[in-house]
N, C-alpha and C positions, 0 to 999 in steps of 0.2 A: 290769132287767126292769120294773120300779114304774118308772123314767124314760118307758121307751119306751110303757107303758100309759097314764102320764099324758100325753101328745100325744099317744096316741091320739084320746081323751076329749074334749081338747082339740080337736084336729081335727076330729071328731065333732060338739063345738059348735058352731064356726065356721061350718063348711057345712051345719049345721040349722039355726041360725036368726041372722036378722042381730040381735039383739039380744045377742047372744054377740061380733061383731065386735070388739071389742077385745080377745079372748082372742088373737089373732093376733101380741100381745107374746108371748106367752108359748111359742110356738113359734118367733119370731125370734130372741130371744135368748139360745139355747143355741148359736147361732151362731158368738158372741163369746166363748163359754168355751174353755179350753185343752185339754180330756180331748178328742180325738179318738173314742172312744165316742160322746161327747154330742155333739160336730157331728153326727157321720154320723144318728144319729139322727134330730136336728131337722131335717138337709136332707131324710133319706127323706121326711119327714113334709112340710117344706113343697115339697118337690116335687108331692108328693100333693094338698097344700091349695091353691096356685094352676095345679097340669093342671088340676082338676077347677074351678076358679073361671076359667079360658081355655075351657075348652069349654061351660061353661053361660052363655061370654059376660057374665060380671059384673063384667067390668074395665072401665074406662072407654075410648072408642075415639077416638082424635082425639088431634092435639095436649093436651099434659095440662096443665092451670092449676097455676094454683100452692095447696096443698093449703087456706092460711089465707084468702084470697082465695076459692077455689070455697067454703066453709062457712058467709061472709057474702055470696055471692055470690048470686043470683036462679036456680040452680039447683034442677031439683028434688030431694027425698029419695031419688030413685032413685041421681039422678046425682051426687049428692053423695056416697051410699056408693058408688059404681061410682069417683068420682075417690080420694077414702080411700084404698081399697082397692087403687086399681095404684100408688097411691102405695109401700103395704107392701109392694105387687111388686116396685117399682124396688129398696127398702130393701134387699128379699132377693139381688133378681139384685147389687148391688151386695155383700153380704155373701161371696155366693159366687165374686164374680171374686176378693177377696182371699183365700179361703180358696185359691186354684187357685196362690197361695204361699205356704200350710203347709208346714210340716215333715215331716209324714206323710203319704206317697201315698197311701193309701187315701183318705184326708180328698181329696188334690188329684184324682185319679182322679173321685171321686162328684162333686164340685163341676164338674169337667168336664161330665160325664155328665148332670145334671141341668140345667147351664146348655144344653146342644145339646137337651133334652128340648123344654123353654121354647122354642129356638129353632124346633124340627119343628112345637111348640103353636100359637106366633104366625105360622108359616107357612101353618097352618089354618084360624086364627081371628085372623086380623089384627088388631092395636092402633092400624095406620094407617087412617086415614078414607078409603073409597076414592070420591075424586069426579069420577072421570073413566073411562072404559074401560080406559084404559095404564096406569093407575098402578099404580106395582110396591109391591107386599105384602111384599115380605121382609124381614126385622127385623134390616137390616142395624146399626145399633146396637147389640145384644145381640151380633152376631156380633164386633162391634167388642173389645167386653169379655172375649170368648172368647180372640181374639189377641193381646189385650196381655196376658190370666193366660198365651199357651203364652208369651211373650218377654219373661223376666225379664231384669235387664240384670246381676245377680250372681250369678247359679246356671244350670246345668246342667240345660235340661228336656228332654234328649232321650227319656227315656222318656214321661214325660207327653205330647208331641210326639207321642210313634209310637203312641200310644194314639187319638189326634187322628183318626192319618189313614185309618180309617174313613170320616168323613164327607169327607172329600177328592174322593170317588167322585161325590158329587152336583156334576152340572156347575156348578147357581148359587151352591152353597158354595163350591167352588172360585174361582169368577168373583168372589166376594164379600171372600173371606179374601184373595185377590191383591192387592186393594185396599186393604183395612184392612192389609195386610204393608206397601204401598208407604205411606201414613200415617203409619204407624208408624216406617218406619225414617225419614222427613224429620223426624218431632218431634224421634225419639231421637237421632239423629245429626248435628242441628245444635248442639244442646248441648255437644258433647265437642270443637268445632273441630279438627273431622279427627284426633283422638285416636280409635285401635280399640279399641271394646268388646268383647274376646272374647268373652265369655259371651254380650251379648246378638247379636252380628253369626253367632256358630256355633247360638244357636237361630236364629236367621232363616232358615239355610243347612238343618239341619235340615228346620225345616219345607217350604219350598221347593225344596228337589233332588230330595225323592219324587214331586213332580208329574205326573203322567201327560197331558200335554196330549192331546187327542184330532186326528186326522188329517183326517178329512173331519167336515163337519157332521151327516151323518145317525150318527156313531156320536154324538152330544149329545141323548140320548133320558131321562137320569135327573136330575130335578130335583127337586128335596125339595120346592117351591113347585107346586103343580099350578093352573095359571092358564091361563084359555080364550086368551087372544091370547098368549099365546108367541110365537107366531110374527112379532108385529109388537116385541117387545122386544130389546133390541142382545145383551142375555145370550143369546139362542139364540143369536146370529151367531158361527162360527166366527172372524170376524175382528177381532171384539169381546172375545172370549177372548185372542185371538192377540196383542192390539193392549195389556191389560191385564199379562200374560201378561212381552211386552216390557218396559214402564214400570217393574214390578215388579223384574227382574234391572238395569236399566240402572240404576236409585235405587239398589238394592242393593250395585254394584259401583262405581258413583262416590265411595264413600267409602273410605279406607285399608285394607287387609285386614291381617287377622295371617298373619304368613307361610305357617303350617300350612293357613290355610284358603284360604289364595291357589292352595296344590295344587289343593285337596279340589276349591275350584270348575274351576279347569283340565284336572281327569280328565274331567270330566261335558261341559263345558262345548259340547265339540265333534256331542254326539248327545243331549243331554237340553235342551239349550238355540237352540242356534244352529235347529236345524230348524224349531222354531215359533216361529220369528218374525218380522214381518212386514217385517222390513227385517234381515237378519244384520250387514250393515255398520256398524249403529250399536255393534256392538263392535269395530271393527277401534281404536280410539284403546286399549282396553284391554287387547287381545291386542296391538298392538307396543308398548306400556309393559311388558307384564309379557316380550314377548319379549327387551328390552332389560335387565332384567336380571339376568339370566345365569345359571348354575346352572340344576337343576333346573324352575325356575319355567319358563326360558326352553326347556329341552327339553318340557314341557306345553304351550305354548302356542303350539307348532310346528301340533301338531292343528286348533285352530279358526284360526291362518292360515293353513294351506293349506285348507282349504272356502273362507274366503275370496279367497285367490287363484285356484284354482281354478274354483270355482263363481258369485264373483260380481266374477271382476277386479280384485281387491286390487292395488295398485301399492306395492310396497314397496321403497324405496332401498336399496343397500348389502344384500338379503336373505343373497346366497349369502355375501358377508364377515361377515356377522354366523355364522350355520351353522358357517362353517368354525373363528370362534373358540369354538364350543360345544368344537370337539375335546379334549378334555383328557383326563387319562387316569383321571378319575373315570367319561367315560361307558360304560365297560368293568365299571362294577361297582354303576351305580344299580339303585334297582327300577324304571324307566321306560326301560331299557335297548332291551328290545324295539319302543317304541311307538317310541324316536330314529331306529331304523333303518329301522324299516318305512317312517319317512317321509321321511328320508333318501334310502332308495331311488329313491321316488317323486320329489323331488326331482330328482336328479342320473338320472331315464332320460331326459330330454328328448336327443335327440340332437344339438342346434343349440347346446350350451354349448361353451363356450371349449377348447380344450385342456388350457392354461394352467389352467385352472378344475378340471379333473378331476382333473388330476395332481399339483395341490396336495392335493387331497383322497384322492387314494392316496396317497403320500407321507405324509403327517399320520398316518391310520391304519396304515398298516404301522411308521411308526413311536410310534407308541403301544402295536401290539400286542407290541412287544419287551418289555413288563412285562405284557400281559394274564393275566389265569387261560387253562388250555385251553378252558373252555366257552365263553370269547368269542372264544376263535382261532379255533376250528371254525367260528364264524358268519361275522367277520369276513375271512378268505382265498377263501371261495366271494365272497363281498359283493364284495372287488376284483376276482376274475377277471371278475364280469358287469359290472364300469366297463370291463375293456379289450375286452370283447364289445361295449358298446357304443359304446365308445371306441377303436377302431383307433389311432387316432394316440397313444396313451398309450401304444401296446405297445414304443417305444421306450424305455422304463424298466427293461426286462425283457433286450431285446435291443440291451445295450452293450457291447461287447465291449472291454475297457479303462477301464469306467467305476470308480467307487468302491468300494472292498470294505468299508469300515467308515467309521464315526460318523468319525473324522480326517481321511477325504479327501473326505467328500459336501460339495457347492458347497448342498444344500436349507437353506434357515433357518426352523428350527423357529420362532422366536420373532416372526417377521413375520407381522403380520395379517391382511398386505392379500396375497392369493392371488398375484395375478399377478405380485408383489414376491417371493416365495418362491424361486424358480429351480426348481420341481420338475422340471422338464423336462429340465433338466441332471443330473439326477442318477440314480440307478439303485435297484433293489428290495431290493439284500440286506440289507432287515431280513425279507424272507420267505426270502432262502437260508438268513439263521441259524435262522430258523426251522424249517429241513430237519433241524437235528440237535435241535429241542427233543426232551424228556425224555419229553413222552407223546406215543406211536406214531402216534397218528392227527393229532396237530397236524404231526410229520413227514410223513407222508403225503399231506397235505392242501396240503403247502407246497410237496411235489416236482411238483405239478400243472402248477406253472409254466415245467419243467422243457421240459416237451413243449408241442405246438401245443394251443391252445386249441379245443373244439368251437365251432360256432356257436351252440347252444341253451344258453340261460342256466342257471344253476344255480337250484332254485327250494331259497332259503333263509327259506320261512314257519315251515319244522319247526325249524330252529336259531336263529330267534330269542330263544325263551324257555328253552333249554337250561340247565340246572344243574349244579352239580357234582357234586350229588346224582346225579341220571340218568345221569353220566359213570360215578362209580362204581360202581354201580346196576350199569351194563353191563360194567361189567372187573372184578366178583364172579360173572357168572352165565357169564362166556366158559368154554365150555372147551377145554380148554389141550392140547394136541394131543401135542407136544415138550416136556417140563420140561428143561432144565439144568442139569446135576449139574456139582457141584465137583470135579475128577479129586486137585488139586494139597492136600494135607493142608495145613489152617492150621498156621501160624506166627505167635507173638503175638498180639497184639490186635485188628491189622489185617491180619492176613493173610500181610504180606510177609516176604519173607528180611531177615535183617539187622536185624529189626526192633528198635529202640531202647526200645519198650514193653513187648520179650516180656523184659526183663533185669530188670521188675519187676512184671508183671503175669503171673498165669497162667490159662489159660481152665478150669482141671481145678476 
């Protein structure tokens, strides 16, 4: 309490009279102490003592000399304490971008807070000289020092990060921070020679994926800088966003990712990225890298190539060969299961594909689904009957009459790449006959479909995409059971049967 009284006082002085002026040590350097109490203190306090010295305009404005230099220099007494003085500015806003890597959030939290304060300040009462109409006011430097305190390159700011993205909301911060992001990651990231920083590449990521780009330019109406010609500056232009927006992701992804965040960016990547931007193609070298390879990464990055082939003519070699070697029998039990198929689907409705092509890929999955769980059987047996819906000429897999009854006699080779190498054509479906006696009723059921003629109308399998085992069960606890099945025949042994070898040593009493 006596700390926080004496900054008061101090404070007090400073801003009563400039003969006090170099009391302004004495609130800097509590700064530099370690008790968390005592920074918080002295930043409230010189948060206090340079707002109030930014809006009474007592800071120097203009490019700023050099402190030793402007003292002997032909300046006046006014402007000599005005240069001083943002001098101790600089000092502080410097004290406070490393306090924003403390060890104690509260301390990083305030030093945040008080730094974007300063920034809202000098957004009002500009530090730049303004000598022309257009020239832009924002204190894009201060905001500089804001981004390198959220992007440490050894620690974890995701929470100081989401604390951040308040000011996110204002379009020219946003326009601003995009910049200082792409900066920042060319320093950072040329130093490691393509070595991944986790830490600081997942704050980057972090900050950047909450982005809410805007659609049209009239929703760009909230700017923290309130400046009469707006209108003639690139920061209004929705394409100047868009255009930053870009540069930002494309810096960002041209260097090595750790593999967890190589997801993180490919979940988003297809609806929070690709739509604002003013060319999507300039990802197409990244999405066929990561489609290439394989696993998970490559079921991700299925989504922003097809936008690109569909929407803006993507030409990709070898697409459906690559696809069909996704097949393995992990994609029956990722968490990305749901999005492989939906676009799978989309994939394989074209009705102008190969025969040969389709029937690889029935085949493939009916023979994968011989190990599936039931909730991906249920998805995947409706999935093939709408390939022979759309696929007529596949329906001879189904109806051969003499064709293979088991894994010994099928002519299909699982282990060929290349589709049209496969033979699926030659061969027949009973991995969905055996699938007619699986163990749970409705994966039976489901499998005798094929049994009979086919409708014309497809199956719509949006609901069993995301199905669980959970839900399966879920539903075969709440059935009720109409018939129960009583045991007429009194056990015997262990297991039930006559003769039994276990009942000579085992008794159920």
């Amino acid at each position: 309490m006596a700390r926080e009284a004496a900054l008061a006082a101090c404070l007090e002085a400073v801003l009563g009279s400039r003969s006090s002026a170099n009391r302004v040590f004495e609130l800097l350097e509590p700064l530099a102490v370690r008790e968390p109490e005592d920074i918080v203190s002295a930043a409230r306090t010189c948060s206090r003592l340079f707002g109030a010295l930014l809006e009474r305009r007592e800071l120097f404005v203009g490019p700023l000399p050099d402190q030793d230099a402007s003292l002997a220099g032909d300046y006046s007494a006014e402007d000599k304490y005005r240069i001083w003085m943002r001098h101790r500015y600089r000092d502080c806003v410097g004290c406070l971008g490393e306090l924003m890597g403390h060890d104690a959030f509260q301390v990083k939290e305030l030093a945040l807070c008080t730094l974007m304060k300063f920034v809202e300040l000098e957004a009002q009462y500009p530090l730049i000289k303004i000598e022309w109409k257009g020239t832009l006011t924002f204190p894009c430097d201060l905001l500089k020092v804001v981004v390198d305190g959220l992007l440490p390159i050894h620690e974890d700011a995701s929470l100081l990060i989401s604390r951040f993205q308040e000011y996110m909301e204002y379009d020219d911060v946003r326009y601003f921070v995009m910049k200082a992001v792409t900066a920042s990651i060319g320093q950072v990231m040329q130093k490691t020679k393509e070595r991944p920083l986790p830490f600081y590449q997942q704050n980057v990521f972090s900050l950047i994926s909450p982005i809410n780009m805007p659609n049209k330019e009239s929703e760009m109406v909230k700017f923290m800088v309130k400046q009469d010609n707006r209108e003639e500056l690139k920061l209004s232009k929705l394409q100047a966003h868009r255009q930053v927006f870009e540069r930002m992701w494309l810096t960002f992804l041209k260097h090595k990712l750790p593999t967890g965040l190589y997801k993180k960016v490919l979940v988003i990547l297809h609806d929070s990225v690709l739509p604002y931007m003013n060319e999507p193609t300039l990802m197409m070298d990244f999405l066929t890298v990561a489609y290439g390879i394989g696993g998970a990464i490559s079921l991700l990055a299925l989504n922003g190539l097809f936008i690109l082939i569909h929407q803006h003519n993507l030409e990709y070699p070898d697409f459906y060969k690559k696809l069909y070697s996704l097949l393995d029998p992990s994609i029956y039990h990722v968490k990305y299961r749901a999005r492989f198929f939906h676009l799978t689907d989309l994939f394989l409705s074209s009705s102008h594909l190969p025969a040969y092509l389709v029937a690889a890929f029935i085949k493939r999955l009916a023979r994968l689904a011989l190990t599936a769980p039931p909730e991906a059987l249920l998805m995947i047996i409706p999935f093939i009957c709408n390939l022979f819906r759309r696929h007529p000429a596949c329906r001879v897999l189904v109806h051969r009459p003499g064709g293979p009854a088991d894994m010994s006699e099928d002519p299909y080779v699982m282990e060929e790449e290349e589709p049209s190498q496969s033979r699926a054509l030659e061969s027949s479906l009973w991995e969905i006959q055996s699938l007619q006696n699986h163990y749970h009723p409705d994966v039976a059921k489901a499998a005798a479909v094929l049994n009979q003629s086919l409708s014309e109308m497809e199956d719509d399998i949006s609901g069993l995409l995301e199905l669980s085992a959970y839900e399966l069960f879920d539903k075969e606890v709440k059935k009720n059971a109409v018939d129960v099945p009583l045991e007429f025949e009194q056990v015997r042994g262990l297991f039930g049967k006559k003769n039994d070898i276990f009942a000579e040593h085992f008794s159920l009493d």
